[in-house]
C-alpha positions in Angstrom: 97.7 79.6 60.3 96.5 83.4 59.7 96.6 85.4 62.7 92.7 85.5 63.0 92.7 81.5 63.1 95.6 81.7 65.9 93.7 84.1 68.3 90.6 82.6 68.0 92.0 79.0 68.8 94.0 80.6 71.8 90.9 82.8 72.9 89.0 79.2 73.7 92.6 78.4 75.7 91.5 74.5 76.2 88.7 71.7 75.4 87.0 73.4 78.7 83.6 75.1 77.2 84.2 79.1 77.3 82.8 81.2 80.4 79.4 82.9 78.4 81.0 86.7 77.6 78.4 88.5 79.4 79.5 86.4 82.5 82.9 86.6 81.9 82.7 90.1 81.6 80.9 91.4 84.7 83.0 89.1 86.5 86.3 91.2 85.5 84.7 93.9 85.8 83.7 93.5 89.5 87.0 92.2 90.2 88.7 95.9 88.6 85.7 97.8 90.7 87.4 95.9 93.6 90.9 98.1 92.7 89.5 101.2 92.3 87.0 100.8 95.1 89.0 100.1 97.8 92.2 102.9 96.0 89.4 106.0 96.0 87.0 105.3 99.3 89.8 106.2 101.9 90.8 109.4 100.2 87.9 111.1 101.7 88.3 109.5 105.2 92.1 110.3 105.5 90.9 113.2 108.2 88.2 110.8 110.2 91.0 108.1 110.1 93.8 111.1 112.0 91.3 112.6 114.1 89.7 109.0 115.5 92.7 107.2 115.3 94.7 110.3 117.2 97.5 110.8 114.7 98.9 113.6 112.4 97.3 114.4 108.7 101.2 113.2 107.8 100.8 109.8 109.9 97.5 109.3 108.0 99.3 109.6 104.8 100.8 106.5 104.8 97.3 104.9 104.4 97.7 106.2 100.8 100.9 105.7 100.5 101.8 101.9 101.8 99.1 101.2 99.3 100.5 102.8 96.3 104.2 101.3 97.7 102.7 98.0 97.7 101.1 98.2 94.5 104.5 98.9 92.7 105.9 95.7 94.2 103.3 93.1 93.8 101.7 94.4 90.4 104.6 93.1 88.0 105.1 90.0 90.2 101.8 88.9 89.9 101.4 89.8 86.5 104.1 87.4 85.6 102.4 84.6 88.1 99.6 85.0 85.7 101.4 84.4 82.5 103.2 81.3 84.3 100.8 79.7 86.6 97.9 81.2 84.9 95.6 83.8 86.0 92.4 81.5 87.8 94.7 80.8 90.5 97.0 83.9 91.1 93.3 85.9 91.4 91.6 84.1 93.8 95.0 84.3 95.8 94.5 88.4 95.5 91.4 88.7 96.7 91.5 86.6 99.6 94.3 88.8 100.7 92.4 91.7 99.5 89.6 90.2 101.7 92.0 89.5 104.8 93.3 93.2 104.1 89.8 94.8 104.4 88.6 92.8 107.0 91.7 94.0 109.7 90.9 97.4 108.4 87.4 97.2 109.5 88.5 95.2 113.0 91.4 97.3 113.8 91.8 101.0 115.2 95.7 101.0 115.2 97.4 103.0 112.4 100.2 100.4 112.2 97.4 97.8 111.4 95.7 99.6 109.0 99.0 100.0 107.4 99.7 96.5 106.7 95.8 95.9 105.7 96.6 98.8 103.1 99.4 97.0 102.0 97.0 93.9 101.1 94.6 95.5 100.1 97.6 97.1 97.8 97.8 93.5 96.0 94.6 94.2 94.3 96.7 96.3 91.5 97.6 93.0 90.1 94.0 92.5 89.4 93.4 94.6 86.2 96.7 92.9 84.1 95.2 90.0 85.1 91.8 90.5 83.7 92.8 91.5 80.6 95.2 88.2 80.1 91.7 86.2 81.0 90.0 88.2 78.1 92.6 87.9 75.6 92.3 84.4 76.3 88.8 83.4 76.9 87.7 85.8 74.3 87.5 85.7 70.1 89.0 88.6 68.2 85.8 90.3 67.4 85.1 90.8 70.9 87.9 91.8 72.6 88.0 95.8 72.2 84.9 96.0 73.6 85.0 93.9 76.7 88.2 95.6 77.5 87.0 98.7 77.1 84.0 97.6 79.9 86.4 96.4 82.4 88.9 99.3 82.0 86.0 101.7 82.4 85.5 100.5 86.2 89.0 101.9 87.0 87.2 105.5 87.1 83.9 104.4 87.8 84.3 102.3 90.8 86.7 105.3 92.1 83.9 107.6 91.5 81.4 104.9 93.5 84.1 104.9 96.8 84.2 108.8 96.9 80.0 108.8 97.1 80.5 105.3 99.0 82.5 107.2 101.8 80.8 110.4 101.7 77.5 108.5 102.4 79.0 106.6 104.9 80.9 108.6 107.1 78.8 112.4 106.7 78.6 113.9 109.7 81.6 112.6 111.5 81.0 109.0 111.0 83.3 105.9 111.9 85.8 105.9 109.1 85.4 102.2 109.3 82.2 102.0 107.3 83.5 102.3 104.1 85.5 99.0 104.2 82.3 97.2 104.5 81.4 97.8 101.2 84.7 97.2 99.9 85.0 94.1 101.4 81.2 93.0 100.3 82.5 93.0 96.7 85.8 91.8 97.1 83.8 88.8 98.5 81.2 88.8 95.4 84.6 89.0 93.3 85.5 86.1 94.9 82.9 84.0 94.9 82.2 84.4 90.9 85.7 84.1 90.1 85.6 80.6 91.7 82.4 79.6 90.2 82.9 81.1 86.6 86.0 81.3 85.7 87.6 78.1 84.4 91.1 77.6 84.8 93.3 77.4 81.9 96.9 76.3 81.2 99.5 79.3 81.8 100.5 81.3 78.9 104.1 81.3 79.3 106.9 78.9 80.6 109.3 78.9 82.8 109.9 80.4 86.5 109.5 84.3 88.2 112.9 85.9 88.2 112.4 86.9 92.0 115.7 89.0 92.4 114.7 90.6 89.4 111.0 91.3 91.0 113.0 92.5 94.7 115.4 94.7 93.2 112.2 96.1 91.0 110.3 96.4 94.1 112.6 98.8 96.1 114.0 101.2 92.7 109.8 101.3 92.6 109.7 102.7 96.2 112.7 104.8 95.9 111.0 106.3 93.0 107.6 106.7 94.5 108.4 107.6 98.2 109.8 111.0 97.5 106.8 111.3 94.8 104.2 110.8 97.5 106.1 112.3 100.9 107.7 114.9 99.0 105.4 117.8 99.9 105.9 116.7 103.6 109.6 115.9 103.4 110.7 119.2 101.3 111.2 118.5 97.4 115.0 119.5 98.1 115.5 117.6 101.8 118.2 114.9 101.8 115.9 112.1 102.2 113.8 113.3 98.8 116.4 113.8 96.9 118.2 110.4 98.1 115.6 108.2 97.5 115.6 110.1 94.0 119.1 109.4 93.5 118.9 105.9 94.6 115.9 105.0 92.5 118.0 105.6 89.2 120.8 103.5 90.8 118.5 100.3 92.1 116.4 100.8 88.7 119.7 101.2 86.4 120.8 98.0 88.2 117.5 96.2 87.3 117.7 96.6 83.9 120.8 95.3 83.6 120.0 92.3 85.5 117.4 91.9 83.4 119.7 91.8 80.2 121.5 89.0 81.8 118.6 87.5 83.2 117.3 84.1 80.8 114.3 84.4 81.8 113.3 88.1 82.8 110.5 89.2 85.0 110.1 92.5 82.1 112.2 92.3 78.8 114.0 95.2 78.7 113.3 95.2 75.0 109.5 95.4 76.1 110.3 99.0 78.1 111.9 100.5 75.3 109.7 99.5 72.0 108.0 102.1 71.2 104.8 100.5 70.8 105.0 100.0 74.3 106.2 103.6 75.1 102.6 104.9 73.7 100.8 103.3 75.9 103.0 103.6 78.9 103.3 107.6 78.8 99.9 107.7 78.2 99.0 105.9 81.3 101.3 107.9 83.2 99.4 111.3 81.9 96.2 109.9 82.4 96.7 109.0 86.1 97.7 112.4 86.5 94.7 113.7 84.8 92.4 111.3 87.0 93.7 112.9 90.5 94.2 116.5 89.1 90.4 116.2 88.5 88.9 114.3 91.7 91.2 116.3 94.1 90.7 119.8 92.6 86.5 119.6 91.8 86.4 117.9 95.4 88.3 120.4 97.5 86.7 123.4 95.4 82.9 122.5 95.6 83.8 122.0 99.1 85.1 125.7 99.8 83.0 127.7 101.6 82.2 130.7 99.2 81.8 132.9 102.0 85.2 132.4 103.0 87.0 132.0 100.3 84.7 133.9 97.5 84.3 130.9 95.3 83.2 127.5 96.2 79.6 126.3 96.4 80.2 125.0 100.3 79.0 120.8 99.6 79.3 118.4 101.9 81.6 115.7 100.5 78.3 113.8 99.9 77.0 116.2 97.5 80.3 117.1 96.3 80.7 113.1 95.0 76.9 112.8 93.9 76.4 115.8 91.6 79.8 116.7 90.6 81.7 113.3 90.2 78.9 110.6 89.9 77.4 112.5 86.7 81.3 111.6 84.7 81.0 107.8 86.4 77.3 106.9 84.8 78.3 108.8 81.6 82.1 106.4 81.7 79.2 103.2 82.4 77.3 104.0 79.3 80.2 105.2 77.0 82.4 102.0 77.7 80.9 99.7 75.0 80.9 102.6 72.3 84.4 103.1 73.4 85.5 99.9 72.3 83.1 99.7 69.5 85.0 102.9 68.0 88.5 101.0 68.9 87.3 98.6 66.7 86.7 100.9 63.9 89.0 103.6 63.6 92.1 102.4 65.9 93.1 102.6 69.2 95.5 105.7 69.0 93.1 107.8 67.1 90.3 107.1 70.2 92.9 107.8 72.1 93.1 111.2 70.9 89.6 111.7 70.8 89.3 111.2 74.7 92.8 113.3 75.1 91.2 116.3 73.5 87.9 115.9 75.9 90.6 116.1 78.9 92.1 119.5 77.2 88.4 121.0 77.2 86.9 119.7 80.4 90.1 121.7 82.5 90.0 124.6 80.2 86.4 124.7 81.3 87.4 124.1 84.8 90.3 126.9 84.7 88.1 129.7 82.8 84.4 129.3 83.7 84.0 127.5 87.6 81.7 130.3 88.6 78.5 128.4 88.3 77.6 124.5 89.2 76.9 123.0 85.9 80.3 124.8 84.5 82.1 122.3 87.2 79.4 119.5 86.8 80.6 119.8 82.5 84.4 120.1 83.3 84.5 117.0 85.7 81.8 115.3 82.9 84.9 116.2 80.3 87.7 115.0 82.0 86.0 111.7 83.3 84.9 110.7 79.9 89.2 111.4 78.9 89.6 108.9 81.4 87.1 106.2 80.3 88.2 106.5 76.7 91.9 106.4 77.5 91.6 103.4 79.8 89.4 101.4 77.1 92.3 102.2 74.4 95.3 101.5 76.8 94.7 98.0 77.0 94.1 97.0 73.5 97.8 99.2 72.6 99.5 96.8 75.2 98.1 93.8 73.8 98.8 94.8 70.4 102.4 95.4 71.4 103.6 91.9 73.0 103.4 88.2 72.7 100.4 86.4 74.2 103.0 84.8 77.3 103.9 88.7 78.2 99.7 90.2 78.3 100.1 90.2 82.3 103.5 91.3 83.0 103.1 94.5 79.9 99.9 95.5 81.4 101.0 95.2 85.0 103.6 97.5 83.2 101.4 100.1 82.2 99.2 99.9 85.4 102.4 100.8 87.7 102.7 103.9 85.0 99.4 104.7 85.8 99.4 104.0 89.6 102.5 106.3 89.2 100.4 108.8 87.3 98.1 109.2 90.5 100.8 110.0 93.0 102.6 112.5 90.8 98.8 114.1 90.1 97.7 113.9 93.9 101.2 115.3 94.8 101.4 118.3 92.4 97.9 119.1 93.5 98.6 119.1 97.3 101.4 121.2 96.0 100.1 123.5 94.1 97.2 124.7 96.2 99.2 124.8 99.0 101.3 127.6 97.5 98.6 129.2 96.8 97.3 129.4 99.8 96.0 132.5 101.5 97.2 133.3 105.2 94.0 135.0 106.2 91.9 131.9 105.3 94.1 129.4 105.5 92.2 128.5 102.1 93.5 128.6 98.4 93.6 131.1 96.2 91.4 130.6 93.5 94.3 131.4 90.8 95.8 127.9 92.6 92.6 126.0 91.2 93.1 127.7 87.5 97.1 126.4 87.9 95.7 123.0 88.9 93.3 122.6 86.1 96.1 123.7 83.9 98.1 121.1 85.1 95.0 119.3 84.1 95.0 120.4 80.5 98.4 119.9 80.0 98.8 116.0 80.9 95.5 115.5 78.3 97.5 117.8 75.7 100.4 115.3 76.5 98.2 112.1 75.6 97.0 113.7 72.5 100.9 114.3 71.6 101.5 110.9 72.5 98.9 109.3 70.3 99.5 112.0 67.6 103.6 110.4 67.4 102.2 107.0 68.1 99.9 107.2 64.6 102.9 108.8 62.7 105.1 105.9 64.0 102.1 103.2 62.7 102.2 104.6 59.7 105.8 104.6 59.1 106.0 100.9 60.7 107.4 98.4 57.8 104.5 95.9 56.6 105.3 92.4 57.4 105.6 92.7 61.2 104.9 89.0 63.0 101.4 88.4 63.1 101.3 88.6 66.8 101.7 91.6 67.1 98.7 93.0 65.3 97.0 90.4 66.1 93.9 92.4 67.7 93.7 95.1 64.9 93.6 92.2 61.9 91.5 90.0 63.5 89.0 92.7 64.5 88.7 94.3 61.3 84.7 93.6 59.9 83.5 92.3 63.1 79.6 91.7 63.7 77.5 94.0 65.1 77.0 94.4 68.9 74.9 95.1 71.6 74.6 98.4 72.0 73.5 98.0 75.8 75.9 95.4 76.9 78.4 95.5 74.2 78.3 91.6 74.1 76.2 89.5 72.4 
């Protein structure tokens, strides 16, 4: 059976008739705008949430943090509960938690309890890897680029839509509670068409979960990220930092050799080191960087008051999300389908470059020329559309680089490299503009913003070195490779034309 033949009979999954595409589609979609919603929306609030709940900026950190911590634990296992129980079933399970979640963080004003609805909320990582298993399914060959490409683009979007959602919503000291009320409006949505339209499938993959290997994943995960996020507050040489450091590469050295012993492993080890995974994964990593560098350091600068500081255009955080973030999010919308169109007909590592060297401009821009509003409205424009192009190309890699039974798992791999991404790029910008910060002002410097947005330019130059090595690798790859494997790329090659609206037909 030629590897064409073999995707399209697995895309249909079972004699259930297909979701329509278009359906299918905006139903992942809204189901990733859940993730990134809910992720970007309290980043704007963490201040309202100290001052109204009575605890420290530090206290209110956690709300980022237990989220990100709980994201690194659940992601791979419910990837992995996609692949063996299939994925109808482990989604509706995440956003009903998602939905509990959001619901105690409207109800509640303790920080504890906001805490543990951030850590269900947290589940809804496992939501993207997911969504990309139900399109590699549900989905023929000549389609598949493209509708990955949509969903992937909500990842920056719907973080873009929580910043203006929570701006909006809580200008001029308003209850930090509102935002959750639209997150937990489409988490509901999410739900409802997830029920309705998406049929359920028999898993991709036998077998069980290896749950020690997922509980000894979990805590090298939060040894690794705690000092990542806390290490600004803790002291990047304290004790604590550097032992959670140190135990991190124990616990996670530990892992993998569990999982070489394991029969049934929650990650191959195999699948960490090939390097056709390694593209993807790096690139994730630098791009979650990227995404925070840029949100953080055009949100905190807009908002400077110039006659304070001497640069800074003084917006409230509602006009700092509407005119200089929202204009990157609509352009993300519209590019999307063109994104995965141009996957289709060059390859995913040389789009992958593309948007890498758009990331390279758009924080040169922002490190040499910020002195007037469009210069900032063209540098966040620039790095947003790196984003968008390097989470349409991400997933199409992945699924190019494992089985059909691993899609979940590998891109609940890459999304914890992403996830990861964020912290480190949230945490060196904290970092870096707090060095720079000027004693008479209590503001930073504005050389801090041109070391941020270098920052910036160097995790996009890192993508573009990444997908430069991944092409050279391609082209020195032996011919013959299992069908499988390529499966995406072969089967996609002279597909039909598309919608240039929708991107589905």
């Amino acid at each position: 059976m030629s590897a064409g033949a073999e995707v399209s009979r697995a895309g249909t999954g079972s004699s259930a008739a297909p979701t329509r595409p278009a359906l299918l589609v905006l139903t992942m979609s809204l189901g990733v705008t859940t993730l990134s919603l809910l992720q970007s929306l309290v980043v704007p609030v963490l201040g309202p949430i100290g001052e109204q709940l009575g605890v420290s900026p530090a206290a209110a950190g956690w709300v980022l943090t237990a989220n990100l911590l709980a994201a690194a634990v659940f992601t791979p296992v419910l990837g992995r509960l996609g692949d063996t129980r299939g994925e109808k079933l482990v989604i509706l399970g995440i956003l009903a938690a998602v939905a509990v979640g959001t619901l105690l963080a409207i109800l509640t004003r303790s920080l504890p309890l906001l805490i543990v609805a951030r850590v269900l909320q947290g589940s809804s990582y496992g939501l993207f890897p997911l969504s990309i298993s139900v399109l590699r399914r549900e989905l023929p060959p000549e389609r598949l680029s493209v509708a990955m490409s949509i969903v992937s683009s909500t990842l920056g979007v719907g973080g873009v839509v929580g910043l203006v959602a929570a701006g909006l919503l809580t200008g001029d000291g308003g209850d930090y509670h509102r935002p959750f009320w639209i997150g937990l409006g489409v988490t509901l949505l999410s739900l409802v068409l997830v029920a309705v339209l998406l049929p359920r499938r028999p898993a991709t993959a036998t077998g069980r979960v290896d749950w020690l290997g997922a509980v000894v994943l979990g805590i090298g995960l939060v040894l690794l990220l705690l000092p990542v996020s806390q290490g600004n507050g803790w002291g990047w040489t304290s004790p604590l930092t550097l032992g959670c450091a140190a135990g991190a590469l124990v616990v996670l050295g530990l892992w993998v050799l569990l999982q070489r012993r394991s029969a049934q492993p929650l990650v191959r080890p195999a699948l960490l080191t090939d390097p056709r995974m390694l593209v993807p994964n790096l690139a994730g990593l630098m791009t979650g960087i990227g995404l925070f560098v840029s949100f953080l350091a055009v949100m905190q600068f807009v908002q400077t008051p110039p006659g304070v500081a001497g640069y800074g255009f003084g917006a409230p955080v509602l006009e700092a999300a509407v005119v200089y973030l929202l204009p990157g999010g609509v352009a993300g919308i519209l590019l999307a389908p063109f994104a995965g169109k141009v996957i289709d007909r060059i390859g995913a590592l040389p789009t992958l470059l593309t948007g890498a060297l758009s990331g390279v401009a758009g924080f040169v821009v922002f490190a040499l020329g910020r002195s007037e509003p469009w210069l900032v409205v063209t540098a966040g424009l620039l790095s947003q559309l790196w984003v968008t192009v390097a989470y349409a190309a991400l997933p199409t890699l992945v699924v190019r680089a494992v089985r059909r039974s691993e899609t979940g798992v590998a891109n609940a791999v890459n999304s914890i490299a992403r996830a990861t991404g964020q912290a480190v790029g949230s945490t060196l910008t904290v970092a870096l503009l707090g060095a720079a910060t000027d004693p008479a002002t209590g503001l930073p410097r504005a050389s801090g913003f041109t070391l941020v947005a270098l920052l910036g330019a160097g995790a996009a130059a890192a993508v573009a070195l990444v997908s430069l090595a991944g092409m050279v690798q391609a082209r020195r790859s032996e011919p013959g490779e299992p069908d499988d494997l390529h499966d995406v790329e072969r089967a996609t090659a002279g597909a039909g034309e598309w919608s240039p609206v929708s991107g589905i037909r």
